[in-house]
C-alpha positions in Angstrom: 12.9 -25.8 35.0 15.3 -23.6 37.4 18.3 -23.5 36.4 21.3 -22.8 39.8 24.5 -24.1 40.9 26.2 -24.5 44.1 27.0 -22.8 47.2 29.8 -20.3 45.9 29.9 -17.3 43.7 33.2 -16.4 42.0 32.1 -13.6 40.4 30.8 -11.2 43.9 33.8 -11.1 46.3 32.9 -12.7 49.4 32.3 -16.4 50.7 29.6 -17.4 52.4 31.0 -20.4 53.7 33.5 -18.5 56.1 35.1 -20.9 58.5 37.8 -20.6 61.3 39.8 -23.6 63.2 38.0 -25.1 66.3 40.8 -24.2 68.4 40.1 -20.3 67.7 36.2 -20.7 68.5 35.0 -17.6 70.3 31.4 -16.9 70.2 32.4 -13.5 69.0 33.8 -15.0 66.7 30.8 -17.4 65.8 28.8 -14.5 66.0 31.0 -12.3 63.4 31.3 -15.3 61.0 27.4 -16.2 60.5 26.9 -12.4 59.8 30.0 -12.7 57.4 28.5 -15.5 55.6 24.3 -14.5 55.7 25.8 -11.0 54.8 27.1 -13.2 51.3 24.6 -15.3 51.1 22.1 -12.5 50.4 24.5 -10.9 47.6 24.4 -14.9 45.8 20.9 -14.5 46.1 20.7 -11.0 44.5 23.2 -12.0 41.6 21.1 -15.2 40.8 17.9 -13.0 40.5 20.2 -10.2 37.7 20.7 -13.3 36.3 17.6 -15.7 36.0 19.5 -18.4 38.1 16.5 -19.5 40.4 17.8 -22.5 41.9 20.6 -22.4 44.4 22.2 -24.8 46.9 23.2 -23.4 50.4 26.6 -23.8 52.2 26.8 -26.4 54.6 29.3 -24.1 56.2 26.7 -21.1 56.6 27.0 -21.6 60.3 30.8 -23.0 61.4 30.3 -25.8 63.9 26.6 -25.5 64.5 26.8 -29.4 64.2 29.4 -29.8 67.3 28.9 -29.8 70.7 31.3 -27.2 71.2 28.8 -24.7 70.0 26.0 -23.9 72.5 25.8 -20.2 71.0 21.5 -19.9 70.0 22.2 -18.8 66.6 18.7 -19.4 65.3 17.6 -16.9 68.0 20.2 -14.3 67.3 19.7 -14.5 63.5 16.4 -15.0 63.1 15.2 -11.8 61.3 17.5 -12.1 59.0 17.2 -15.7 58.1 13.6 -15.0 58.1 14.4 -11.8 55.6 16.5 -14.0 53.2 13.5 -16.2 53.1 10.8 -14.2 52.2 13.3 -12.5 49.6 14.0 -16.0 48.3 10.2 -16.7 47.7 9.0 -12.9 46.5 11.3 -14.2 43.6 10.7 -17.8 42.8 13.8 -19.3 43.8 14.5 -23.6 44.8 16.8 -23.6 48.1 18.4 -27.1 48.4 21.3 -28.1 51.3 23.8 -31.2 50.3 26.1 -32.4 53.8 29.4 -33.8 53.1 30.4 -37.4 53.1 30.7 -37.8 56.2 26.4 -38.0 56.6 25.8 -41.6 56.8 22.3 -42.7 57.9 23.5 -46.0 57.4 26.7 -46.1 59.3 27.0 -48.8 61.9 29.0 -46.7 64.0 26.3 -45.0 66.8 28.7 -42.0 67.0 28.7 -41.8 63.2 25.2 -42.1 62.8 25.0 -39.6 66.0 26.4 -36.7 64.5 25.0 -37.6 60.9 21.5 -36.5 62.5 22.8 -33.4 64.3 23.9 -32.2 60.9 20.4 -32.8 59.3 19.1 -31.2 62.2 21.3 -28.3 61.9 20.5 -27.8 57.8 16.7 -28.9 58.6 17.0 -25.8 60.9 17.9 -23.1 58.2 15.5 -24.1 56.1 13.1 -23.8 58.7 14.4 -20.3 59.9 13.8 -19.1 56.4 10.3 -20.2 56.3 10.9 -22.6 52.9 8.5 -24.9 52.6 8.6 -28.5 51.4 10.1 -27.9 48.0 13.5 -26.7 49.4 15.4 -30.2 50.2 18.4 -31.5 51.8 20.2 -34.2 49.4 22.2 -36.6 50.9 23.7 -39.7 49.7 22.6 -43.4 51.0 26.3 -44.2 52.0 28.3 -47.2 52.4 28.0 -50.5 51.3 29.8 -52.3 54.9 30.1 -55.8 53.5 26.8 -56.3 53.2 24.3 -54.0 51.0 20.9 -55.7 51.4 22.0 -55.2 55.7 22.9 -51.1 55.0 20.1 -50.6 53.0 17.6 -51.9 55.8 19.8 -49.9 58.1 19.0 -46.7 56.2 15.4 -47.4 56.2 15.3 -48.0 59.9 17.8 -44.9 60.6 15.7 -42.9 58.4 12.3 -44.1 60.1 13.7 -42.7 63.5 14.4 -39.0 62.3 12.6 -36.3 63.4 9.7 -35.6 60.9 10.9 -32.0 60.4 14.4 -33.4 58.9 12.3 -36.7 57.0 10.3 -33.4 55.7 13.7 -32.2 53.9 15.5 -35.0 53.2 15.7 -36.7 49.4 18.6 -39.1 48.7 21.0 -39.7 44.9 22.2 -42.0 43.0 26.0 -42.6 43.2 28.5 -43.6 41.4 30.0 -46.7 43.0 27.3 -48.1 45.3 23.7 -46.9 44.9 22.0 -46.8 41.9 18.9 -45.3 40.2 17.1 -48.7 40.9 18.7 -49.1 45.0 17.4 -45.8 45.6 14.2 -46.5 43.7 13.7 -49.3 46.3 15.0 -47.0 49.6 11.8 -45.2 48.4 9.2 -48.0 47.9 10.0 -48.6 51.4 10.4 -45.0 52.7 8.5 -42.4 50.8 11.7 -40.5 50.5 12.1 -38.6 47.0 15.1 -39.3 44.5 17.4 -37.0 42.8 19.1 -38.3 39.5 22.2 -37.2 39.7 23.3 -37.4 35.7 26.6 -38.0 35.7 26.7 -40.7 38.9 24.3 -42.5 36.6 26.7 -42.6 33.5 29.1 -44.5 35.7 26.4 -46.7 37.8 23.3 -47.8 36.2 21.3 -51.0 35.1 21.2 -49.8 31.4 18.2 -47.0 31.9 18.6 -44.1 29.2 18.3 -40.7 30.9 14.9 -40.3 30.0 13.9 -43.3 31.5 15.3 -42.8 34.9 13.5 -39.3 34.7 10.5 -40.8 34.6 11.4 -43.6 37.0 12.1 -41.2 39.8 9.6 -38.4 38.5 7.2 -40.7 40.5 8.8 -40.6 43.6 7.8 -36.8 44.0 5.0 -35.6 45.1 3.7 -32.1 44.4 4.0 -30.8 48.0 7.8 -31.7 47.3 7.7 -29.6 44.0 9.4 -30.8 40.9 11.8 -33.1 40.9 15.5 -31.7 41.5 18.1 -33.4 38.9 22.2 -33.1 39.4 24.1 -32.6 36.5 27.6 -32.7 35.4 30.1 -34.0 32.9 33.8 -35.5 33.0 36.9 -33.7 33.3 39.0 -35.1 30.5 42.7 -36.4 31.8 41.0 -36.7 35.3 39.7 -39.9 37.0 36.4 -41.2 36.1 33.7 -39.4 38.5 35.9 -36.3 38.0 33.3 -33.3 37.4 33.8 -30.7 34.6 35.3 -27.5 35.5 33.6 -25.7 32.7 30.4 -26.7 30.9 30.6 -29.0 27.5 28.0 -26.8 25.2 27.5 -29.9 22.8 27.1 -32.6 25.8 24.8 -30.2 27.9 22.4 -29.5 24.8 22.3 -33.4 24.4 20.8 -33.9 28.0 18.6 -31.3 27.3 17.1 -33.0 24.5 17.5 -36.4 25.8 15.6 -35.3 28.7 12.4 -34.2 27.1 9.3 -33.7 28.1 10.4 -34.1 31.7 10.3 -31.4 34.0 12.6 -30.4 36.8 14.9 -27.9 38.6 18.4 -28.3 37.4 21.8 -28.2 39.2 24.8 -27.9 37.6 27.4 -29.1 39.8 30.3 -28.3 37.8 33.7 -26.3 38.9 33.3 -22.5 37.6 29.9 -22.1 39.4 27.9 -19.5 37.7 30.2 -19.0 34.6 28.5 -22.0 33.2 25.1 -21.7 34.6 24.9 -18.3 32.8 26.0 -20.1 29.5 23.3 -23.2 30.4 20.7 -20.3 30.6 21.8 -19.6 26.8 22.1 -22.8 25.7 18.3 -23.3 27.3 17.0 -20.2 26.2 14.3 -22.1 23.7 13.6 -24.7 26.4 9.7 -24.9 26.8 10.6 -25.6 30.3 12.6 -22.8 31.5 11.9 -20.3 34.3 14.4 -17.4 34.8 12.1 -15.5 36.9 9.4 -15.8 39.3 5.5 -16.0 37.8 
């Protein structure tokens, strides 16, 4: 079990998910932002490895507009050495890479154009991945999306949509449970049909389940991975109290995060803790795992 959190750093000083407005898009500019952000990335990287913190999610906004058309700059060219570089340093030390879009990746949308640049942004992330040489165990999460009216319909549109992709970005790709829509058992199903692993995503399945104790749904969607996708990856979070339900944590709960711990036993996977202060509380979850038979803070 890794143990990461994601995207940002508060602790180092930089971002690595440096952006600017499309109206001030330059390549120059493109150019002096990726190196910004890779620059950052590779500081994260060295941090987590001080600190035992082995798995880590990626920006989405590691490269600004490489989904939109307006960008025609060949940054996978340009950057290559260096992706390839953050690569190999990510694998000399044992670390999980994952990528999570934002809402706005639908695979079952019912709008073309939606659907349209869903896939250029899996290709985009698909790309990274690939440019750092990551094999099959570094994923890109996504959610199944909407419901439309009708969700026996979107879920046969996910499967179709899905069945289309490239099979470098159907390589990557693993989908969660939400709160609202999709649970443990839907995207149990999306995978009996697809092949495509499942993240549990802890806290969704607080809100949205069918009664299945954490352990169980472990187990349930243990299966779903293979061992060329490595161990399953697991979300976790807890409730922000006086915020709305769904809300996540913005420090970890000690007492609640040692109860998953235990409730989660003997399964095995890489954990992330998607919860507000980053890697102030993945350090403390380190601690609080420290006797965890299951832990890895550094690479074999």
């Amino acid at each position: 079990m890794r143990i990461g959190y994601p995207c940002l750093n508060r602790s180092i000083g930089c971002t690595p998910s440096k952006t600017f407005r499309l109206a001030s898009y330059t390549e120059e500019r493109l150019e002096q932002t990726i190196a910004a952000n890779l620059a950052c990335l590779q500081k994260i990287l060295e941090y987590n490895v001080e600190h035992g913190l082995l798995f880590l999610r990626i920006t989405s906004d590691l490269v600004p507009f490489a989904s939109h058309e307006i960008c025609t700059y060949s940054w996978q060219e340009q950057f290559a050495d260096i992706f390839q570089g953050l690569g190999d340093y990510c694998k000399k030390h044992g670390f999980r890479i994952s990528m999570h879009p934002d809402q706005f990746v639908l695979l079952n949308a019912p709008d073309a154009g939606v659907l349209e640049r869903s896939i250029r942004e899996l290709a985009y992330q698909s790309a990274v991945l690939d440019l750092m040489g990551l094999d099959r165990t570094a994923k890109i999460q996504i959610h199944v999306g909407g419901v439309y009216g009708d969700k026996a319909a979107s879920m046969d549109r996910f499967v179709e949509n899905y069945s289309q992709l490239d099979k470098t970005i159907r390589a990557r790709l693993v989908i969660e449970n939400d709160e609202r829509l999709y649970a443990v058992a839907d995207c149990r199903k999306i995978h009996d049909r697809t092949g495509i692993p499942v993240i549990l995503d802890t806290f969704h399945h607080s809100l949205n389940n069918q009664g299945e104790p954490v352990q169980t749904a472990l187990s349930i969607l243990a299966e779903t991975w293979t061992s060329q996708e490595g161990l399953p990856m697991v979300d976790y979070s807890s409730q922000q109290e006086g915020k709305r339900p769904g809300a996540h944590a913005e420090h970890i709960v000690s007492e609640d995060f040692s109860r998953f711990l235990g409730d989660s036993k003997p399964c095995d996977f890489d954990l992330m803790l998607e919860i507000k202060d980053k890697e102030k509380s993945a350090n403390l979850a380190l601690a609080l795992a420290a006797e965890d038979f299951r832990l890895v803070t550094r690479s074999a």
